[in-house]
C-alpha positions as CSV (number, residue, x, y, z in Angstrom):
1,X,-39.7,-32.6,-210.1
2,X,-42.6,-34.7,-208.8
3,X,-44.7,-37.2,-209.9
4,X,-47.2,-34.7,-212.0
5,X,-44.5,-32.7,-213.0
6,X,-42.7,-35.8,-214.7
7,X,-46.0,-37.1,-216.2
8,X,-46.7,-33.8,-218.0
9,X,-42.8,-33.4,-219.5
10,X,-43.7,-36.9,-220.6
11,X,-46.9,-36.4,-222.0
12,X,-45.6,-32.7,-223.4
13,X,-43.1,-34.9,-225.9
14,X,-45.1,-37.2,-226.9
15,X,-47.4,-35.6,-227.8
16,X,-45.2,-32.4,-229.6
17,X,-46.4,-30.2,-227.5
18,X,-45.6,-26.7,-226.3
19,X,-46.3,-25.2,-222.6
20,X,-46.6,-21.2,-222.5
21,X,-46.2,-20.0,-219.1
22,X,-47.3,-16.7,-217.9
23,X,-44.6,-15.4,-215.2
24,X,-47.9,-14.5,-212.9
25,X,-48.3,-18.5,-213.0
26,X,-46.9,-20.0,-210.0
27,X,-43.2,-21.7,-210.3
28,X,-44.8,-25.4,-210.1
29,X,-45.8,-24.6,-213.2
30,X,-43.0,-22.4,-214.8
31,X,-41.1,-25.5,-214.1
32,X,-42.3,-27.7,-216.6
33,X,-43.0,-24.6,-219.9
34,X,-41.1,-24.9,-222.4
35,X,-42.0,-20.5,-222.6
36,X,-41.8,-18.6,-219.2
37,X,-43.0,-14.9,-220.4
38,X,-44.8,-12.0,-220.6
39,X,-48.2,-11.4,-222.9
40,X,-45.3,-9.8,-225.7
41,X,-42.7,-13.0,-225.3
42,X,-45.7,-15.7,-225.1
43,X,-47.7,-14.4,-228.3
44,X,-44.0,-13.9,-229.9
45,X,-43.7,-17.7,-229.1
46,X,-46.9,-18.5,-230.2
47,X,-46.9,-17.0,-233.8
48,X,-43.6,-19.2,-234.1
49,X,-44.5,-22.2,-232.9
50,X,-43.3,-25.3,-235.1
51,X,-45.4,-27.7,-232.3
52,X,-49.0,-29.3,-233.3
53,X,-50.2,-28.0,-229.9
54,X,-50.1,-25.1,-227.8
55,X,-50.7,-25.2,-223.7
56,X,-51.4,-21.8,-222.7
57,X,-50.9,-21.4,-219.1
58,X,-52.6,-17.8,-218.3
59,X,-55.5,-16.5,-218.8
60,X,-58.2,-16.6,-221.9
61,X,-56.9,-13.4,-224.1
62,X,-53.4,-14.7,-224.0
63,X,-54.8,-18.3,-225.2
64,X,-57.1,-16.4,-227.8
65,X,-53.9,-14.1,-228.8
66,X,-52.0,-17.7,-229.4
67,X,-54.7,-19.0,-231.5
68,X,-54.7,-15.7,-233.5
69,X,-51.2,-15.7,-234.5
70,X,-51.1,-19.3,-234.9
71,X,-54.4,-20.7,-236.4
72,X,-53.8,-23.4,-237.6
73,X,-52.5,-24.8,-234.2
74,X,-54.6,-26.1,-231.4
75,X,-54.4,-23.9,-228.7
76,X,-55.6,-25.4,-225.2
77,X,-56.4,-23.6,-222.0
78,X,-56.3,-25.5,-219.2
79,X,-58.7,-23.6,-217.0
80,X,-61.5,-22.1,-219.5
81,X,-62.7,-19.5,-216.9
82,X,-59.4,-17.8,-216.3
83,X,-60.0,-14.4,-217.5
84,X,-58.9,-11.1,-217.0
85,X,-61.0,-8.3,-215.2
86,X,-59.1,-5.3,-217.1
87,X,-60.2,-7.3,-220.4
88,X,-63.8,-7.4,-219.2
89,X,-64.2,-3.9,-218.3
90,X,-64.8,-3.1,-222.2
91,X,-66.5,-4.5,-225.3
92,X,-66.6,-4.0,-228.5
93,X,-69.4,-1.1,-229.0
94,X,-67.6,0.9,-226.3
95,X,-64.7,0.7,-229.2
96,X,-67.3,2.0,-231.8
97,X,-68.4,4.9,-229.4
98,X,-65.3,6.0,-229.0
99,X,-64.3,6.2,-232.7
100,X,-67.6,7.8,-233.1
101,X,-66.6,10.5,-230.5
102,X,-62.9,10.5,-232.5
103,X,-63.3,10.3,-235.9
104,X,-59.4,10.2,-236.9
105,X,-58.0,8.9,-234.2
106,X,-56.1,5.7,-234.2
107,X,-57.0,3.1,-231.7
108,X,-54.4,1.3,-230.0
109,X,-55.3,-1.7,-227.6
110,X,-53.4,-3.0,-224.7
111,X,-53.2,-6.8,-225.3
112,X,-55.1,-7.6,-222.2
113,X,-58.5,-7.3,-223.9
114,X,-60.8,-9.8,-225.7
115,X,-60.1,-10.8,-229.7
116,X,-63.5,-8.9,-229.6
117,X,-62.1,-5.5,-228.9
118,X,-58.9,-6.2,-230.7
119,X,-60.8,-7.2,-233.9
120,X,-62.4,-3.2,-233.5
121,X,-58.4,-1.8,-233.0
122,X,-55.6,-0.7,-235.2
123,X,-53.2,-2.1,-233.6
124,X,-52.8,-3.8,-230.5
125,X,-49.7,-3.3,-227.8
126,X,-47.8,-5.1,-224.6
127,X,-46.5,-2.8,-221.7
128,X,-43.2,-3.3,-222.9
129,X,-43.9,-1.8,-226.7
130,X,-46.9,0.9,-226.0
131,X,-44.3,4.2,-225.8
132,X,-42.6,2.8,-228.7
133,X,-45.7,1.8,-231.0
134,X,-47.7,5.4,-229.7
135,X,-44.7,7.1,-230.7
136,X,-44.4,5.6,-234.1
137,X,-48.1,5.5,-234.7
138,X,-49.0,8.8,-237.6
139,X,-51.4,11.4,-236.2
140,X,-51.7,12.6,-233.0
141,X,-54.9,11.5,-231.6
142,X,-54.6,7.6,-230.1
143,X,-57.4,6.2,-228.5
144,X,-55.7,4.2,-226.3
145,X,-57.9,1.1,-224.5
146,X,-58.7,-0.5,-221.9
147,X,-56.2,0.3,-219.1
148,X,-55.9,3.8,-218.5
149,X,-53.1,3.9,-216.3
150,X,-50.6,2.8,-218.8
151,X,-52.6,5.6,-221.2
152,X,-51.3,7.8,-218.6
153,X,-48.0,6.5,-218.3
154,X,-48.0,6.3,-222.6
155,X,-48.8,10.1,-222.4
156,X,-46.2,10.9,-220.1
157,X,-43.5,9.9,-222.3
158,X,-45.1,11.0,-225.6
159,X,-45.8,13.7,-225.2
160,X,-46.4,14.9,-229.0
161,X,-49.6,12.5,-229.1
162,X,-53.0,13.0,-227.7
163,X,-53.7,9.9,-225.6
164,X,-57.0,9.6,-225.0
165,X,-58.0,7.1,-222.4
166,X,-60.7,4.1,-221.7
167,X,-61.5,4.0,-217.8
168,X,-60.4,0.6,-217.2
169,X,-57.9,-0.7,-215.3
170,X,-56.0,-3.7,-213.6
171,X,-57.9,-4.1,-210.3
172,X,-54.4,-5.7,-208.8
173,X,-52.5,-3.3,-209.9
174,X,-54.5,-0.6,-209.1
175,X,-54.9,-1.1,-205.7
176,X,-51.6,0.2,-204.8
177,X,-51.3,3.8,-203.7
178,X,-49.1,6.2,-203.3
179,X,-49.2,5.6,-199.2
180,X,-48.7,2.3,-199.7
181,X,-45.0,2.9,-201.5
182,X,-44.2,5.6,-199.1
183,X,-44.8,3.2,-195.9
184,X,-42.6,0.4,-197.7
185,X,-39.5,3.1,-198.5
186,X,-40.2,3.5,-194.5
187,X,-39.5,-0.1,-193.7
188,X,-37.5,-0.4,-196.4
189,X,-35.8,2.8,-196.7
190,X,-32.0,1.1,-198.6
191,X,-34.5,-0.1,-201.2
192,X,-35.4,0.6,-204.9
193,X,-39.0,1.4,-206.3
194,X,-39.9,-1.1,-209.3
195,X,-43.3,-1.0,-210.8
196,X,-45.5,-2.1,-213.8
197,X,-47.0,0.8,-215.5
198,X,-50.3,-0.7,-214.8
199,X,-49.9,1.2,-211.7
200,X,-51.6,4.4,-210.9
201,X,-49.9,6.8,-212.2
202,X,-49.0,8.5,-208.8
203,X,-47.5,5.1,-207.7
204,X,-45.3,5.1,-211.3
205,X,-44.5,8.9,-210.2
206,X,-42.3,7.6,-207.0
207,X,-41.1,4.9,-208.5
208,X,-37.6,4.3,-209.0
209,X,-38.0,2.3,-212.5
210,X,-40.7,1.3,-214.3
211,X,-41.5,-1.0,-216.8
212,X,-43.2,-4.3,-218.4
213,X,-42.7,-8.1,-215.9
214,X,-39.9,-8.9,-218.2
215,X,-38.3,-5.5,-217.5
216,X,-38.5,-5.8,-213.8
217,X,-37.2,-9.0,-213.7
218,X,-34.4,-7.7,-216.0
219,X,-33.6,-4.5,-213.9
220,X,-33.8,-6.5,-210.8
221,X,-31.5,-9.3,-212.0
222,X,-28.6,-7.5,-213.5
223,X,-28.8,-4.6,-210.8
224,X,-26.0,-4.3,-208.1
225,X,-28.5,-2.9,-205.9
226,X,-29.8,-5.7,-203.4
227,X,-33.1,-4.8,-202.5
228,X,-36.1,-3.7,-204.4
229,X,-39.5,-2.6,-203.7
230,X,-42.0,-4.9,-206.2
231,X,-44.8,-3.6,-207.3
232,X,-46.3,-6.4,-209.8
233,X,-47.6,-9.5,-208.8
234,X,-46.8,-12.0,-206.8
235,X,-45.5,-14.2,-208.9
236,X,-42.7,-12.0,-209.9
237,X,-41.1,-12.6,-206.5
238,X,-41.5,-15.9,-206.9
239,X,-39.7,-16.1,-209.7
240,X,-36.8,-13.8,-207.8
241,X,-36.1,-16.1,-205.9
242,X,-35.1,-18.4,-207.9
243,X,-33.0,-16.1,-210.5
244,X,-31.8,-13.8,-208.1
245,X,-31.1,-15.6,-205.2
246,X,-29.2,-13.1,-203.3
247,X,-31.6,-10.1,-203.7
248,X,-34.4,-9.0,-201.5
249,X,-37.5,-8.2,-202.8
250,X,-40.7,-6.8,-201.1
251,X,-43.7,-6.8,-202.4
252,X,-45.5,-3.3,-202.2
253,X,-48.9,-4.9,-200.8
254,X,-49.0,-8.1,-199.4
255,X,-52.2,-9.6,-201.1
256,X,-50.1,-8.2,-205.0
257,X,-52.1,-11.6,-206.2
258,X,-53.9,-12.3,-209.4
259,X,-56.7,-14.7,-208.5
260,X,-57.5,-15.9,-212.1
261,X,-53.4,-16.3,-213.1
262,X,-53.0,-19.1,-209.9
263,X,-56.0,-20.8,-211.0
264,X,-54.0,-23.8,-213.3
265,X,-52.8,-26.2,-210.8
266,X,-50.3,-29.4,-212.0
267,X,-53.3,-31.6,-212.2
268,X,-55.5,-29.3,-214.5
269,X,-52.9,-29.0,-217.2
270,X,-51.9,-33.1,-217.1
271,X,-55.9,-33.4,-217.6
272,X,-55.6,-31.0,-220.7
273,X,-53.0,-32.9,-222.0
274,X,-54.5,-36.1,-221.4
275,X,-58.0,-35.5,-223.0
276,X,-57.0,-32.4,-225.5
277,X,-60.2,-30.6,-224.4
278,X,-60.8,-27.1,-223.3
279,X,-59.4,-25.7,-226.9
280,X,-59.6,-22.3,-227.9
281,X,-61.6,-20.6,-230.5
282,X,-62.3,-17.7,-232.0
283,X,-65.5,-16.4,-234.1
284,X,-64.1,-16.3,-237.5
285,X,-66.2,-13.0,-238.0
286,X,-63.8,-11.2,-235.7
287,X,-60.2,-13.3,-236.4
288,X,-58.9,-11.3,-239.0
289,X,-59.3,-8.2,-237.6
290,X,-57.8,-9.3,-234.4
291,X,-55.2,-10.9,-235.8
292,X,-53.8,-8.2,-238.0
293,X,-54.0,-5.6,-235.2
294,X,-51.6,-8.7,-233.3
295,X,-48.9,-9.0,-236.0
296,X,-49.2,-5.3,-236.0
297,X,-47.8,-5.4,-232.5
298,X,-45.7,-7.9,-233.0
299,X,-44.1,-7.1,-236.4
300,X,-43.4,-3.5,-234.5
């Protein structure tokens, strides 16, 4: 640990506080969270929270999901303009036209949206629980929002529903094509295909597992295989190499990097600690909405 490392696990106990961690953050600052997840494990954490204050170390809809599920709290993000461009591709009226176009259908929203669009929702989802909550969901038709490459990947293995997708998408994830996995097998022909359903879906089509970060990490780290192929970001082979030492792990384009998730830096969240400023809130006119369509997700 150094010097800003030790002054925040200071200031984190004195001041009862608890430090969520995205695992896109980079490991400086994994190293002093109390949390180290993905969106379903940090808003998990978040609703159960006994701390007076939550440090969310991601970007704004995971800070606003925290706040959601735990609203009495004070939820602090320590850089204000972290955001996610998947989230911003769609607003709330684009949720209204498409229940307009769908009378009936349920809406389902991938968590990596605004409290906004999750206020307009049924019921919100992770990567890790959309093929499960789809599936359980009555009716066929599920409007499913904003990313529609893990709509794709949803309808692939549910079949029995109508999925009907949003054009959004992650930009970082979706950058990766099909040539790009074929040259890596090339130079890396002993190795095996992970990816994050966020992928396009002919990228998820030659891969040899997919699922949410958590679930790569999992698959990768109890695997007697010994090289993979990653295709998430970055920080997940970060992370590697720290709990799986002995494995090799390529990353399936060399710039796999989420600007906005590398944004906190060890002086940013001591600040936030220090002064208690940059605390999240949301519009009370769209909170309870939100919120249900969150423990919906979570409760599932």
């Amino acid at each position: 640990m150094n010097t800003l490392q030790n002054q925040i696990l200071t200031l984190k106990q004195k001041k009862n506080a608890l430090i969520l961690a995205h695992y896109y953050q980079t490991m400086d600052i994994q190293a002093v969270a109390d949390v180290v997840g993905d969106s379903f494990e940090l808003a998990r954490r978040a609703q159960s929270a006994s701390q007076a204050l939550l440090v969310l170390c991601g970007v704004r809809f995971m800070a606003e999901s925290a706040k959601l599920l735990n609203p009495l709290k004070t939820v602090l993000l320590p850089v204000p303009d972290a955001g996610c461009p998947m989230a911003g591709m769609i607003a709330p009226e684009d949720v209204d036209a498409l229940r307009a176009q769908h009378p009936g259908a349920a809406v389902m929203c991938y968590v990596n949206s605004s409290a906004a669009v999750k206020a307009r929702s049924d019921i919100c989802c992770t990567s890790s629980s959309a093929v499960r909550l789809a599936r359980a969901l009555p009716g066929r038709d599920i409007l499913f929002l904003p990313d529609r490459n893990l709509a794709a990947y949803v309808a692939a293995q549910v079949p029995e529903k109508n999925i009907i997708p949003f054009s959004g998408c992650c930009p970082i994830h979706h950058a990766v094509t099909a040539g790009d996995v074929r040259a890596a097998r090339r130079a890396h022909p002993d190795a095996l295909a992970v990816v994050h359903p966020e992928c396009r879906p002919e990228v998820v089509a030659l891969a040899d597992f997919v699922g949410s970060t958590s679930e790569l990490l999992a698959y990768i780290e109890k695997n007697e295989h010994n090289s993979f192929l990653l295709g998430t970001e970055a920080g997940v082979q970060e992370r590697l190499r720290v709990t799986a030492p002995g494995k090799a792990v390529y990353l399936l384009k060399s710039d796999f990097i989420c600007p906005d998730m590398k944004k906190t830096t060890l002086s940013g969240l001591l600040h936030t600690l220090e002064t208690e400023t940059e605390a999240v809130e949301v519009d009370p006119a769209i909170a309870e909405g939100a919120r249900a369509a969150l423990e919906r997700m979570v409760k599932g």
